[in-house]
C-alpha positions as CSV (number, residue, x, y, z in Angstrom):
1,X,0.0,0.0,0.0
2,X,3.0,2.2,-0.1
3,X,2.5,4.8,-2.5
4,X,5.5,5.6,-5.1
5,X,6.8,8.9,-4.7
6,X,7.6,10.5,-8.1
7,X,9.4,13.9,-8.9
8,X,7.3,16.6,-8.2
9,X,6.6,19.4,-10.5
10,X,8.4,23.0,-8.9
11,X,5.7,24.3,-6.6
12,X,3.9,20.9,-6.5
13,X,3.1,18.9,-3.5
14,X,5.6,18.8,-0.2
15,X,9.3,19.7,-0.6
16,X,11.4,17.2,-1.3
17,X,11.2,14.7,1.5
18,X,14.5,14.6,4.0
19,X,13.0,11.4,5.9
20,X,12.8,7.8,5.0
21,X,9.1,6.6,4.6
22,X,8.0,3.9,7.3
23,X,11.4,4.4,8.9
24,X,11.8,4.7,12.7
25,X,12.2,8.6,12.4
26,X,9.2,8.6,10.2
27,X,6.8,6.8,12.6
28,X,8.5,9.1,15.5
29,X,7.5,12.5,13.4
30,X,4.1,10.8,12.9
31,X,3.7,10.8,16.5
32,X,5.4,13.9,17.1
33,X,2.8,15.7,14.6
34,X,-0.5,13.6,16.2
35,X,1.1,15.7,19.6
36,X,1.0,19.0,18.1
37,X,-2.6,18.1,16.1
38,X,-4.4,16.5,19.4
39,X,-3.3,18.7,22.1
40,X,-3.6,22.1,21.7
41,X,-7.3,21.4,19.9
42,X,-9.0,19.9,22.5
43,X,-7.6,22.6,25.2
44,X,-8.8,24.8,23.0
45,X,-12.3,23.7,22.8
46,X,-13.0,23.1,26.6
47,X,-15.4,25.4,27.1
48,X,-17.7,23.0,24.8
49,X,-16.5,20.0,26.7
50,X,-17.4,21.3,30.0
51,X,-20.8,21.3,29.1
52,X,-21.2,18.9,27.4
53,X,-20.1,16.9,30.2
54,X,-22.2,18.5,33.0
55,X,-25.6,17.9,30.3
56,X,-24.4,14.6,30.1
57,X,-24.5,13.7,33.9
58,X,-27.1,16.3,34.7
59,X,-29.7,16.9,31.7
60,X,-31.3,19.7,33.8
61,X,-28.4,21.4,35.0
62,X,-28.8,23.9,32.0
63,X,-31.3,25.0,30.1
64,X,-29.5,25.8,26.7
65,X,-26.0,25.9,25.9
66,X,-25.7,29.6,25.7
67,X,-27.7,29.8,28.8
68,X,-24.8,26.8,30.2
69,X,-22.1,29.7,29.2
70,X,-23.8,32.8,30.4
71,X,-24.8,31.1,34.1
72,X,-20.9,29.9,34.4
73,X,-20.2,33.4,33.7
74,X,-22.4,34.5,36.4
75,X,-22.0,31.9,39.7
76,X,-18.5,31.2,38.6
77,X,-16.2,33.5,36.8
78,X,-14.4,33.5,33.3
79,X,-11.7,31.3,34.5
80,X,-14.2,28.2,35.0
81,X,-15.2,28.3,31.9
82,X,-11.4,26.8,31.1
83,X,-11.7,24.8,34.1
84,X,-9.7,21.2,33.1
85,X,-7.5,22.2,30.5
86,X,-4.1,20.8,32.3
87,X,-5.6,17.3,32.3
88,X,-7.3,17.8,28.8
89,X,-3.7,18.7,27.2
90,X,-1.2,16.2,28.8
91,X,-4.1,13.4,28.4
92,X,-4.6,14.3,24.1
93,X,-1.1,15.0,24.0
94,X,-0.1,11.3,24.9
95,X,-3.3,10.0,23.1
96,X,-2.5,11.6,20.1
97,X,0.7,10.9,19.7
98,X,-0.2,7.2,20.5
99,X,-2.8,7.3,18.0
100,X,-1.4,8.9,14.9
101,X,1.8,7.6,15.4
102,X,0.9,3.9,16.2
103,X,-2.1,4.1,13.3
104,X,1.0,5.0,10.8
105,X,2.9,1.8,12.8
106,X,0.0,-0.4,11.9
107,X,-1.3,0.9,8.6
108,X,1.9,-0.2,7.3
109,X,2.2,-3.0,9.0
110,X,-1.0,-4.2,8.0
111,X,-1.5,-3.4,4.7
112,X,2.7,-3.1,3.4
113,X,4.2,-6.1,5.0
114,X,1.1,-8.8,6.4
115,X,-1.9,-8.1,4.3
116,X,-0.7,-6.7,0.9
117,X,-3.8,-7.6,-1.1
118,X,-6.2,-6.7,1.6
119,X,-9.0,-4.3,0.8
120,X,-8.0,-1.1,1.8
121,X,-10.4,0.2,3.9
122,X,-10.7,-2.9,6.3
123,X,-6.3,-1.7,6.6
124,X,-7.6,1.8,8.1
125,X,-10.1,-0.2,10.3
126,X,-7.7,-2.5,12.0
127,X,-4.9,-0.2,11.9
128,X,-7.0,2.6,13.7
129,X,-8.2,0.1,16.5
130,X,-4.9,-1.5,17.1
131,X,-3.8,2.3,17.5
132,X,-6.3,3.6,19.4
133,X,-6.5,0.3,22.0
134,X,-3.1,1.7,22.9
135,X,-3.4,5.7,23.1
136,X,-6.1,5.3,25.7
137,X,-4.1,3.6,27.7
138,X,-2.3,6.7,28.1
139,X,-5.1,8.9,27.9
140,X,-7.4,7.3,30.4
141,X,-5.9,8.7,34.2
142,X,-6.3,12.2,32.7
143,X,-9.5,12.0,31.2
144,X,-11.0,10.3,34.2
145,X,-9.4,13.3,36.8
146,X,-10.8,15.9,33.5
147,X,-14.4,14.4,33.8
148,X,-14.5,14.4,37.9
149,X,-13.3,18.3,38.1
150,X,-16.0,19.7,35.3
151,X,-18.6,17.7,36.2
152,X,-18.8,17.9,40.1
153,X,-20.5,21.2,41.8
154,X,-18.4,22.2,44.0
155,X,-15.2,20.6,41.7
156,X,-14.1,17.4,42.9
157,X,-10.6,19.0,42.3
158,X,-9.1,22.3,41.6
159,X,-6.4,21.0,39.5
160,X,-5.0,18.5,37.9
161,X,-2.7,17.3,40.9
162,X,-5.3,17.7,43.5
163,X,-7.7,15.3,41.2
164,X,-4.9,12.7,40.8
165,X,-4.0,12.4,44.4
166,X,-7.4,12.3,45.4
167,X,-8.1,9.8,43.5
168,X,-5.2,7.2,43.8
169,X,-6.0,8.1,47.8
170,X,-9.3,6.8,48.1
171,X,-9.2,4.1,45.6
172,X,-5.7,3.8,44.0
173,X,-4.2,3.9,40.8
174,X,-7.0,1.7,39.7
175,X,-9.1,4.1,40.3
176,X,-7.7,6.3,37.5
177,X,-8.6,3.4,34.9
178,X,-12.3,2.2,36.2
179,X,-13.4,4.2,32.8
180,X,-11.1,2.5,30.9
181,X,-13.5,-0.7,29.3
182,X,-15.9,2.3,27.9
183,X,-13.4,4.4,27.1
184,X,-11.5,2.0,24.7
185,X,-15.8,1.3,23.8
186,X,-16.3,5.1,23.1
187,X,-12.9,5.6,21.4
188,X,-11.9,2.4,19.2
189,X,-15.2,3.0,17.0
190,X,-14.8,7.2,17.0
191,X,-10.9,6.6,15.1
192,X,-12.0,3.7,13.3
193,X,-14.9,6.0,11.8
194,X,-12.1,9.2,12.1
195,X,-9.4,7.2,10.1
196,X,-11.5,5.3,7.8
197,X,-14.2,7.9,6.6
198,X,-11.0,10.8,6.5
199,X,-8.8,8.4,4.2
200,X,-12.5,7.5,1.7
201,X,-13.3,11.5,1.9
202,X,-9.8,12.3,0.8
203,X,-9.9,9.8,-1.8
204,X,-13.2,10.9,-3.2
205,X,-12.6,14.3,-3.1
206,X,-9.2,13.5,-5.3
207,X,-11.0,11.2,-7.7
208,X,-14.1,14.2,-7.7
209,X,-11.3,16.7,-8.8
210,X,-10.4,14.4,-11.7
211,X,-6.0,14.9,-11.1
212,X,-3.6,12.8,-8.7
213,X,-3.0,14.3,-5.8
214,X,0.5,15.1,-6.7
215,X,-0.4,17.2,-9.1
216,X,-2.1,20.0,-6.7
217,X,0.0,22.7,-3.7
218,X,0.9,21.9,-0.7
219,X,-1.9,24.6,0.2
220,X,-4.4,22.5,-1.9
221,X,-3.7,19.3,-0.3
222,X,-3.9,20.5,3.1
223,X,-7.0,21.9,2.5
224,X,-8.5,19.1,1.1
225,X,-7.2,17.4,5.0
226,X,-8.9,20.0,6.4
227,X,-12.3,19.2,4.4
228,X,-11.8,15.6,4.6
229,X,-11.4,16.0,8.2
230,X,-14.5,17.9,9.5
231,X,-16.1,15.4,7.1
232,X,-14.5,12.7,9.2
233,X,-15.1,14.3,12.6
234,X,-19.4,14.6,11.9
235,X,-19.5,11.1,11.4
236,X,-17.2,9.4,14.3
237,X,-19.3,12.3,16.5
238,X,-22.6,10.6,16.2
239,X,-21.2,7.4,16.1
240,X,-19.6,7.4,19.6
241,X,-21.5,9.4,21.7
242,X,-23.3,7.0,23.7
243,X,-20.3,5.9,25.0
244,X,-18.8,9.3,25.6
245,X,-22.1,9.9,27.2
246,X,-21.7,6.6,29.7
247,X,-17.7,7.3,30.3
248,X,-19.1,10.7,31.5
249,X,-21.5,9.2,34.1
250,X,-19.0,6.7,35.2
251,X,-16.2,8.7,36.2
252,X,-18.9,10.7,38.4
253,X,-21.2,8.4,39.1
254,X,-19.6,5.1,39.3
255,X,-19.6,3.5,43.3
256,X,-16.9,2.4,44.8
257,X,-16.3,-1.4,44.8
258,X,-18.9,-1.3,41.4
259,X,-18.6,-3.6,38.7
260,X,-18.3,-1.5,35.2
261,X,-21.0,-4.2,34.2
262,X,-23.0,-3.5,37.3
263,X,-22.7,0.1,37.1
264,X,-23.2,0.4,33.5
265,X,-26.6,-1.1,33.6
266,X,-27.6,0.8,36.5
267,X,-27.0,4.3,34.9
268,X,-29.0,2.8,31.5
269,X,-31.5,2.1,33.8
270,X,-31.5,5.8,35.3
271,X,-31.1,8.0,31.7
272,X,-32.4,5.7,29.2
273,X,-31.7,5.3,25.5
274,X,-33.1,9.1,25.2
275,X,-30.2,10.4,28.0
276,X,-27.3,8.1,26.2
277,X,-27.4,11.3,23.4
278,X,-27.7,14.4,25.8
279,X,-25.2,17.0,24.5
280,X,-24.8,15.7,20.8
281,X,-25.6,19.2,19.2
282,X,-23.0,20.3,20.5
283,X,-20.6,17.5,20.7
284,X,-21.0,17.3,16.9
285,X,-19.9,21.1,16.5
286,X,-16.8,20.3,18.9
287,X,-15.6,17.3,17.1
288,X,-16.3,18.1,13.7
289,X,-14.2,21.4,14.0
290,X,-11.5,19.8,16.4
291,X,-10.6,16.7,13.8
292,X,-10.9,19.3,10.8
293,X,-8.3,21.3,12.7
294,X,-6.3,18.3,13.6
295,X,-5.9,16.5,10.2
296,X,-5.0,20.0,9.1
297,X,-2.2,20.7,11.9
298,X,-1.0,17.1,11.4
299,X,-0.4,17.3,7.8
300,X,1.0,20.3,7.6
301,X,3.4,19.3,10.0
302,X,4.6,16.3,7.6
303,X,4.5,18.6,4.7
304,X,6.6,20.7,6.6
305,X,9.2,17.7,6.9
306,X,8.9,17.0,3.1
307,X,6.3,13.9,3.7
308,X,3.4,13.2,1.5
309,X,-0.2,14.5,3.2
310,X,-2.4,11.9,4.4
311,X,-5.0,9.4,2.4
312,X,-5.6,10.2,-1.3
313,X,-2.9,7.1,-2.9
């Protein structure tokens, strides 16, 4: 599945590339650039996340989510509405490295070296999952102190330290990975549907504009990540937020000593199929702009290296 990389026209397509494809440095910058893309775009959309989160373990805590906004504003200052960004960053920082960097791992693994004449997309499936299983492995301790400090009133935490040692105080380190099963349930089918859908999109937007993809900018073909991406990010949204919606009630809700099957089926009982897609709205407007944003941050970081953009061979 390794694409061949011909000479490019001047002005075509990335510079001339200065790393070896599917070497060791390659799959490091791969990681590297899932860091940069991951990150900083899900600090930057916290103020979504916090509500989202508080709708999804209280459905009447706010009315709307401008009026969410405007009464954080009011009973608890501008700062709040930033409140869980440490754990947010380090958490998708690790995550996304794990995941763009392991998906490239994988991807060529899969589809260069085990399963040459394998169909394509069922490549990005396995290649995202394997990936993913991994990242949260990483992410989970952070996202679980993130969920406890935005969706407790008065926080459960006031940082990201505070959150961790109360936590591995009362219950111990396991305590940071009791959200783990339906995190890796929430997360395995959101990258297999990011992955997947982005590399289709990309390919059907190439074939719709009738030329190879080496034949357009670097400008063009970034863009084209970007489009392919918010594309991408819709879909996986919708698909995955009944999970994100249990992960959410189980880090606040979740009794000590529990059984994740016990305690699953006990929230069900309490929201319903109805409360499994509180918050969607505006889940959908969050992740469809943050994996836009982060298929465009990530391969304009490897165009910046001289690697070929992602999808579209």
């Amino acid at each position: 599945m390794a694409a061949a990389h011909d000479t490019k026209a001047p002005g075509r397509g990335p510079p001339k590339q200065k790393i070896e494809l599917f070497s060791g440095t390659y799959f490091g910058a791969c990681a590297l650039g899932g860091v940069i893309a991951c990150g900083p775009t899900h600090t930057s959309v916290t103020p979504l996340d916090l509500v989202k989160c508080r709708r999804q373990v209280d459905p009447n805590i706010y009315s709307s989510n401008i009026g969410a906004w405007r009464s954080i504003f009011r009973n608890e200052g501008l700062r709040v509405v930033f409140f869980g960004w440490s754990p947010t960053f380090i958490g998708y920082c690790l995550q996304g490295g794990g995941k763009y960097g392991f998906y490239e791992v994988f991807k060529y693994i899969y589809g260069d070296q085990m399963f040459p004449n394998m169909n394509k997309t069922v490549v990005y499936l396995g290649a995202s999952a394997s990936a993913e299983f991994l990242a949260d492995v990483a992410l989970c301790p952070f996202e679980a102190i993130k969920v406890r400090m935005q969706t407790t009133l008065p926080p459960y935490a006031s940082n990201m330290r505070e959150g961790w040692s109360k936590i591995v105080a009362k219950e111990g380190y396991s305590g940071l990975y009791k959200g783990l099963y339906p995190l890796w349930a929430r997360q395995i089918p959101y990258t297999m549907c990011k992955f997947a859908t982005f590399e289709k999109t990309v390919e059907g937007i190439y074939s719709t504009l009738g030329a190879p993809k080496e034949s357009y900018t670097a400008v063009q073909q970034t863009g084209v990540s970007f489009l392919g991406g918010y594309i991408a990010g819709i879909a996986c949204a919708a698909i995955s937020h009944p999970a994100d919606v249990m992960v959410s009630k189980l880090n606040s809700d979740r009794k000590a000593g529990e059984g994740a099957g016990t305690a699953i089926a006990r929230i069900y009982g309490n929201v319903g199929f109805r409360g499994l897609w509180n918050g969607l709205p505006v889940r959908i407007v969050m992740i469809g702009t943050l994996t836009a944003f982060q298929w465009l941050i990530y391969d304009s970081f490897k165009v910046s290296l001289g690697l070929p953009t992602t999808g579209g061979h």
